[in-house]
N, C-alpha and C positions, 0 to 999 in steps of 0.2 A: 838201629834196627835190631830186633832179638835174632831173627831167621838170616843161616847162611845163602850161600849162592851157588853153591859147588860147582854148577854151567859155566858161570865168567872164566872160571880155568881154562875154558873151551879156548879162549884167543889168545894171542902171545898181546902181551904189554904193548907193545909198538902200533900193536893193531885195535888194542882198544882207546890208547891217544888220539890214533890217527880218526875214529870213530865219533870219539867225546869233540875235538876241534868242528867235525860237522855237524853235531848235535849243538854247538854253545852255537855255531854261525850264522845257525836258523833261528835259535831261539833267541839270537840277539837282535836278528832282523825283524821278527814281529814286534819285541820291546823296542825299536826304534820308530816304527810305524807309528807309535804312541807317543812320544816323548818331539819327535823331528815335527810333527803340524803343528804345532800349540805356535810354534814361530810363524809358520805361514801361513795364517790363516785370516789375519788383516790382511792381503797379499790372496788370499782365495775370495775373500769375501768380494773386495773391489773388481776381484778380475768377472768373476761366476756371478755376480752382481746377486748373492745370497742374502735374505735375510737373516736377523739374529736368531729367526726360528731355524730355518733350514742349516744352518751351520754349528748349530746346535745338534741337530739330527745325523748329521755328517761328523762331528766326532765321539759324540752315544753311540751313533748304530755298531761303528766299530766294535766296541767294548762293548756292547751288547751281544752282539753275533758271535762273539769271540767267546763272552761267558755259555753265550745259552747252549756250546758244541763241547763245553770242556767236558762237562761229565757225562755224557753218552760218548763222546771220543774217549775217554780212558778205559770204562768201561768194554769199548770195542776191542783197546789195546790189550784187555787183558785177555781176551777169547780169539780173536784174529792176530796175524805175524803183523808186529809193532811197524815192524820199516816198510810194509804196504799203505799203513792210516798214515804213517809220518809223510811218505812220497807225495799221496794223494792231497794232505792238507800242504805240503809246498809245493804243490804246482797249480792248484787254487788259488793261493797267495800270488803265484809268478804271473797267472792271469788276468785276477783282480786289478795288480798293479796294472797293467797295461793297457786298461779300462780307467783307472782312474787319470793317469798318465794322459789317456786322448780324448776325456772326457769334455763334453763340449759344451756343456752348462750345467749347472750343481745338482739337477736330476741325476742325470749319470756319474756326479762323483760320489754321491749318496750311494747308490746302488753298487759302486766299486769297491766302497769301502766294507758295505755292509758285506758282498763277497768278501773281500779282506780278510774281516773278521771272521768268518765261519774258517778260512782256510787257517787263520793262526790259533783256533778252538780246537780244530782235529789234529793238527800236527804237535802243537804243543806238550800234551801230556805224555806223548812217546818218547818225547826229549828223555823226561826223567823217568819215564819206566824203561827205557834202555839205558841208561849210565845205571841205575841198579841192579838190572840182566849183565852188564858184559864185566861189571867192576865187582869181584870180592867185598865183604864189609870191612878186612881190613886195609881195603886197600882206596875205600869210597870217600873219605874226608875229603885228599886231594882235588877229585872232580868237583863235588859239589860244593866246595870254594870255591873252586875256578870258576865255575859257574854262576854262584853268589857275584863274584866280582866282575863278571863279563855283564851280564845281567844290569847291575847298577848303574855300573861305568856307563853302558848302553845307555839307561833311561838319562842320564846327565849329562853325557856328551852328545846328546842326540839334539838338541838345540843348536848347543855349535855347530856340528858340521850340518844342519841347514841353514843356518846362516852363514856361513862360509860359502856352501855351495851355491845361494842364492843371489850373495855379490857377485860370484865369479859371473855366473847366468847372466842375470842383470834384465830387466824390463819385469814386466805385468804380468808373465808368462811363466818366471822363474820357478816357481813352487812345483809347477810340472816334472821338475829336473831332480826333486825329491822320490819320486813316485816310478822315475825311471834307474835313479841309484838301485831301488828294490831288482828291477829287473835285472841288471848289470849282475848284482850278486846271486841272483836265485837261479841264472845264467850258469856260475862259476858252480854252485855249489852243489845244488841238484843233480847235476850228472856224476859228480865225486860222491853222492850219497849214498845212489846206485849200486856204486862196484866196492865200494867202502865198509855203511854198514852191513855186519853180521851180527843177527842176534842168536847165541846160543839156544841150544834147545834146553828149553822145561816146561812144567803145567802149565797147563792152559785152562781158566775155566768157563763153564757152556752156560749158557742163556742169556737171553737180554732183555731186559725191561722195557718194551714198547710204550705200557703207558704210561710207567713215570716220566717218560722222557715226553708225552703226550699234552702230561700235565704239569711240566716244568717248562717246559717253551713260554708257552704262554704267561707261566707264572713271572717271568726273567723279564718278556717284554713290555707287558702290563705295569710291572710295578716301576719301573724306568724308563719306558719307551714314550708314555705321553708327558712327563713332567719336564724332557727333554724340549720337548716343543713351546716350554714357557718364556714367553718374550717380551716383551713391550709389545710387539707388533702383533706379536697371538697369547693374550693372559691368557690365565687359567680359565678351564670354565666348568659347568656343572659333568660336560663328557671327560674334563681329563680326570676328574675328580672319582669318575663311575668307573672307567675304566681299570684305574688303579686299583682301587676298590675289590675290583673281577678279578686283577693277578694277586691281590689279597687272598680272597677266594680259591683259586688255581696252587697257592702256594700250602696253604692248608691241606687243603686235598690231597697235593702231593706226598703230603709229611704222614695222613693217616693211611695213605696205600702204600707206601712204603712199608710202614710199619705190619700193616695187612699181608703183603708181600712176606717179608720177613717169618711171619710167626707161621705161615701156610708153608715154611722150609723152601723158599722160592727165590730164588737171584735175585734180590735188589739192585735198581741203577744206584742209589746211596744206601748202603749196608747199613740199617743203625746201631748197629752190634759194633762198626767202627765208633761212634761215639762214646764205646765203653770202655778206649785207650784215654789213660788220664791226661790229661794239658789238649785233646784234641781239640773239642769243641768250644775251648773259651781261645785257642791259636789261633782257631781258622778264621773264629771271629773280631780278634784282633787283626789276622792279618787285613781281612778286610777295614775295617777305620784307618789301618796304615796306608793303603793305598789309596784309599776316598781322600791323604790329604795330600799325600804325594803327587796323583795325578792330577788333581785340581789344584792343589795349589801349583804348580810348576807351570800348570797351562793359565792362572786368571796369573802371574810373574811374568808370563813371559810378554800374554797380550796385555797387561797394562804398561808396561814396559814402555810398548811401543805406541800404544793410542794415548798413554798419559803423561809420560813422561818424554815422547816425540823419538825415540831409541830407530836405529834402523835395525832389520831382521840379524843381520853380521854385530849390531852392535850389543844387542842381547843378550846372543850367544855367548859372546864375549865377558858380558857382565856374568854369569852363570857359570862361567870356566873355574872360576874360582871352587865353586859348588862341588864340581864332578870330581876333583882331585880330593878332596876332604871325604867324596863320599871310597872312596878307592884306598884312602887312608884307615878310612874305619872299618872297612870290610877287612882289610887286613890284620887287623887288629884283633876285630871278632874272631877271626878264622881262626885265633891263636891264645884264646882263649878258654879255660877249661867247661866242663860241660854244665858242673855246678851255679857258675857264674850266669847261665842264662835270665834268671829272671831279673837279676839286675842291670842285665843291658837291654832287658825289654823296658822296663820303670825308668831306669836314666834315659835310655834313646830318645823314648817315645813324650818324654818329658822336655828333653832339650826341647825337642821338634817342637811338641805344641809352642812353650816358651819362646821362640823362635819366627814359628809363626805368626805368634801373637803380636811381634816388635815390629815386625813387616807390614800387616796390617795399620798399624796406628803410623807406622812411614809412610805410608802411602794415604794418610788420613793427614796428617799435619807436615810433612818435609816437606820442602819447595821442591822445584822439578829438578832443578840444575842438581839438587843433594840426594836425588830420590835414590839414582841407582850405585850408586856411592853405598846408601843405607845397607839396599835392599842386598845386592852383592855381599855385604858384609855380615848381613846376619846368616843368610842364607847357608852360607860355611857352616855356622850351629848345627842349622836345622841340618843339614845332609851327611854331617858329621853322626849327629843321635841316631839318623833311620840305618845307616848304614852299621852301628852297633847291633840295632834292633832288628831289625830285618831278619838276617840269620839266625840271631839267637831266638826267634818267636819260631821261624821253622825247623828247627835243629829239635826245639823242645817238644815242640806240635809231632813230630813225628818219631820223637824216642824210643817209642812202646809199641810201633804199626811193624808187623812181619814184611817181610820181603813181597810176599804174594798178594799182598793186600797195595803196594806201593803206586802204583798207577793212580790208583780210587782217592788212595787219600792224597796224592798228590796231585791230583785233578780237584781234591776237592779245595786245596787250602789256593788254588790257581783261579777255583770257579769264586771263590771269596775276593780276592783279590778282584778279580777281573769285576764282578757285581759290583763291588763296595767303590769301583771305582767309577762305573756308570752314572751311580747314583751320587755320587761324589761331584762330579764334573755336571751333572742334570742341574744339580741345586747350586753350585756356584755358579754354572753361569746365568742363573736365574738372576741371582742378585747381583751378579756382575753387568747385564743387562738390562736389570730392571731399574737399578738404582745409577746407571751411568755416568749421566750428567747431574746428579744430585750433588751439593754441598755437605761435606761433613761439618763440622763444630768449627773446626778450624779456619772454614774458608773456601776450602780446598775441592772444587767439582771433582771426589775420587771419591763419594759415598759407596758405589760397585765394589770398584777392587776391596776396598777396604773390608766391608761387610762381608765379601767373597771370603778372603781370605783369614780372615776371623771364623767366619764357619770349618774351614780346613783345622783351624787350632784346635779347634773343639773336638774335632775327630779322635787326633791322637790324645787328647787330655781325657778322651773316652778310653783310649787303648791301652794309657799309662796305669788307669782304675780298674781296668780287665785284670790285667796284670800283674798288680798288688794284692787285688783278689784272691786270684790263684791262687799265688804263695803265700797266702792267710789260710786258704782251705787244704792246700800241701803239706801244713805243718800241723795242721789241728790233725787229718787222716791220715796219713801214712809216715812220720816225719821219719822214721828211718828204713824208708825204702826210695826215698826220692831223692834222686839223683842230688840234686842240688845240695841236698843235706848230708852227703858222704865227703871223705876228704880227696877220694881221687879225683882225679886231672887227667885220666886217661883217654877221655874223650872228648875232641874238638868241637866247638860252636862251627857248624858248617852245615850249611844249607843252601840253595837257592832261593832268591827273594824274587 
């Protein structure tokens, strides 16, 4: 970040740890939300007796509700007191769950989740506009590793321990017991939030954008909300096709009132004058193809797992453990490397991963079942190995040049990427995950779904690998000796949250 902090002085050290642990415990809890159903949800579908459409809808809505609050939540963070939106979106979240928890057929776990997600959209982006309110910049590397690493760790161990938790449970019912862990924690956490966080005093600034936020709802749900619903049991049709279309429409719109906004000297909800920090806009849009494969591929891994290769929910988990320790290995790594070196760990990560990807796919195309998760387990280490390289170093880079004051926006926006790119991610894999099911590949093999699923996740990041060779083709032809990566110092850390 160029802009100091001189407020963060305001707290003694003890108290802004004490602060950052409540901050990483929520935000680990929304990224588990995500990562913890991909297991149970063979285990929702027979219990809620769902179809492939409705359980489709039921893990989109999340990650839709979730994207379409980031950026009017950050935006709010930066004009209202942060730990008021933060309160209000975890105790939404603590509600949700307990909706979803007693929900008594998959109407009402749709609707729980969808709350869910609005509650992890508005809490969310306070996370990180308070760890850069209460932490100095020379003192911000530490947090936002720690955070990269809670983060990650979260998304990869969040399989296992629902599948742990669900042997322990044991029956039809088990997956309930997920959705109640939420509680237990939000229980603990929330009242220590309270008396905990303090955000120093500094600027605040005034207006809010009603109707970009008017015309970005729509835009979010439109362009992801009906493609979700594509099944065997409900194809596409002429409305999902129009509809999409509309948030086409909605999304345009939004980008020229924006920009209308802007030139009238009028608070944008997305400032495009941020797009005129260099690495922004090709980050954000990497970050998102990172997570369209991340989240989708992790979720068509875990249910093929179990519908294809006969896996129980604990034994999954199990196979995937491997996964989470490589990804915790690489975040490590990242965090401790110089700030030059980003672009190469965005090109190697994002390389591995597709590469990666792409081996799992053809396993689950031609391996027999007995060697599937033998395969799949071992490649997977790669792939979790590369994002975790990547990860950070796309955000570390994405935000190099963004002021302190600005920090919320852009880090709501590169979250609202993430969160989007993953709806649409998880919409279109389980399209073909579902659609192509019980189909034969080449080999024999009834896994034509997974297969073709996860071959689409590769493609993601072999998009995000090409983003980012990009870049640093056009970083050296314009500025080459003012970008960072082309100086010899090491003085600054690859750290970010992913």
């Amino acid at each position: 970040m160029t802009a100091g902090n001189p407020a963060a002085t305001q707290l003694r050290a003890p108290h802004r740890w004490a602060t950052f642990a409540v901050l990483a415990a929520t935000a680990a809890l929304t990224i588990l939300d995500v990562s913890k159903v991909g297991v149970a949800l063979p285990a929702i579908q027979e219990s809620t007796g769902g179809s492939g459409s409705t359980i489709q809808v039921m893990v989109v809505g999340y990650t839709l509700a979730y994207a379409v609050l980031l950026l009017p939540a950050g935006r709010v963070g930066d004009v209202l007191p942060r730990k008021a939106i933060f309160l209000v979106g975890g105790f939404m979240f603590l509600g949700a769950s307990v909706i979803c928890a007693l929900a008594p057929d998959i109407a009402w776990l749709i609707g729980g989740r969808l709350f869910q997600g609005a509650g992890a959209g508005i809490l969310m982006p306070q996370v990180l506009g308070l760890i850069q309110r209460i932490f100095p910049p020379e003192e911000r590397s530490r947090p936002l590793a720690a955070l990269a690493a809670t983060i990650a760790a979260t998304a990869l161990f969040g399989p296992v321990i629902a599948g742990v938790i669900m042997e322990l449970v044991g029956g039809p019912e088990a997956w309930r017991a997920l959705f109640w862990l939420n509680v237990v924690i939000g229980i603990i956490v929330l009242p220590i939030a309270i008396f905990v966080i303090r955000e120093p005093q500094g600027e605040k600034r005034r207006g809010f954008d009603a109707v970009g936020v008017m015309l970005l709802t729509p835009a979010v749900i439109l362009l992801a909300g009906p493609l979700s619903t594509v099944s065997t049991d409900s194809p596409a049709s002429w409305l999902t096709l129009a509809l999409t279309l509309l948030g086409a429409v909605f999304a345009i719109a939004f980008v020229l009132y924006e920009r209308y906004r802007a030139r009238k000297g009028r608070q944008a909800l997305v400032d495009p004058l941020l797009f005129g920090f260099r690495h922004l806009t090709v980050g954000v849009i990497i970050a998102g193809f990172m997570h369209a494969a991340a989240t989708a591929g992790t979720l068509i891994i875990t249910i093929g797992l179990q519908q294809e290769a006969g896996q129980t929910a604990l034994q999954t988990a199990l196979w995937m453990l491997p996964a989470a320790i490589a990804t915790i290995i690489g975040s490590w790594i990242a965090g401790r490397l110089p700030q030059r070196s980003t672009y190469r760990l965005i090109a190697i990560g994002t390389g591995m991963g597709a590469l990666s990807l792409a081996g799992i796919a053809i396993a689950f195309g031609v391996a027999p079942v007995t060697a599937l998760p033998w395969i799949v387990s071992a490649i997977l280490v790669t792939n979790s190995f590369g994002n975790a390289l990547a990860g950070p170093a796309n955000q570390a880079r994405t935000l190099v040049e963004v002021p302190d004051y600005r920090a919320s926006v852009a880090g709501s926006l590169i979250q609202f990427s993430q969160r989007f790119g993953s709806a649409l991610g998880i919409a279109f894999a389980l399209i073909l995950y579902y659609g192509y099911e019980n189909v034969s590949t080449l080999a024999g093999q009834p896994t034509l779904g997974p297969t073709l699923a996860i071959a689409l996740t590769s493609v993601f990041l072999l998009i995000a690998a090409i983003l980012a060779l990009m870049d640093r083709a056009r970083s050296r032809r314009a500025a080459p000796a003012t970008d960072p990566e082309l100086r010899e110092s090491t003085a600054v850390p690859v750290v970010a949250p992913s």
